[in-house]
C-alpha positions in Angstrom: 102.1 134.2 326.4 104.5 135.0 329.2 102.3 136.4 331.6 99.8 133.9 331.0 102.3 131.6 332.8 102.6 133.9 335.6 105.7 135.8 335.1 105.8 139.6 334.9 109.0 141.6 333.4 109.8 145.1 333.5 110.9 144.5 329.7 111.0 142.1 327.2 114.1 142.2 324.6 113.9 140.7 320.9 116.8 139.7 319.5 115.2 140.0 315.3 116.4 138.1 312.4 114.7 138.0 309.2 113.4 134.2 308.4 116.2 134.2 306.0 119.3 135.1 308.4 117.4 132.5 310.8 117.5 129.5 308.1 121.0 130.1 306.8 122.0 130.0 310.1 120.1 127.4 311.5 121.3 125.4 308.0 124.9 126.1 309.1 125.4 126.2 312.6 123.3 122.6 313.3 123.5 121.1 309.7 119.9 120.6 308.8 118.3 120.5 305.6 115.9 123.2 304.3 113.1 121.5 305.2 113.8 121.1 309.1 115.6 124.7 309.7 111.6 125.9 308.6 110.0 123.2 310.6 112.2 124.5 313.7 111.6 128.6 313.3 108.0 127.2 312.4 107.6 125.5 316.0 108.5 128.9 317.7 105.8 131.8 318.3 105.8 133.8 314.6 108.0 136.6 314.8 105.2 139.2 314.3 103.7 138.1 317.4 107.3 138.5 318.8 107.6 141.9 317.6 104.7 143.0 319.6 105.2 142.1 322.3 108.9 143.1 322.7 110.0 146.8 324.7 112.8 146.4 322.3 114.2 144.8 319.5 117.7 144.7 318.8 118.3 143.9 314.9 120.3 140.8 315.0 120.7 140.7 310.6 124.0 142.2 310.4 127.3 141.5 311.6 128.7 140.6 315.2 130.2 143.7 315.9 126.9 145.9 315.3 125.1 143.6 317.4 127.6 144.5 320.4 127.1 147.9 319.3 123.3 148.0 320.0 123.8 145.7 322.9 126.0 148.6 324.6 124.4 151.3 323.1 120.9 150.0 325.2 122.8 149.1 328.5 124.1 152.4 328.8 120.7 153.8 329.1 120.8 151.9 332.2 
């Protein structure tokens, strides 16, 4: 999809949450219903297609500080 619009990366990072993390916190951070948290992860490419696309994937299902863990843990290979 992204080259198809021209643009060329050396990589391409995925920050994954499951569809469940996603809605709860779509429900909570923006206050929607059910119904339009799915309609708005729905409107976005599906995550498997996501997934394969992506040089790497940082698993975004637990907790803040484990995110800034992988986060620093990738930079430094840098």
């Amino acid at each position: 999809m992204l080259e198809k619009q021209g643009l060329k990366f050396d990589e391409i990072w995925l920050v994954y949450a499951d569809e469940e993390k996603q809605l709860s916190r779509l429900i909570k951070r923006d206050k929607l219903d059910m119904k339009s948290a799915l309609n708005r992860i729905r409107a976005q490419m599906p995550m498997t297609e996501k997934l394969k696309v992506a040089n790497v994937i940082i698993d975004n299902n637990r907790g803040i500080d484990e995110l800034k863990n992988q986060i620093m843990r990738l930079l430094n290979r840098y």
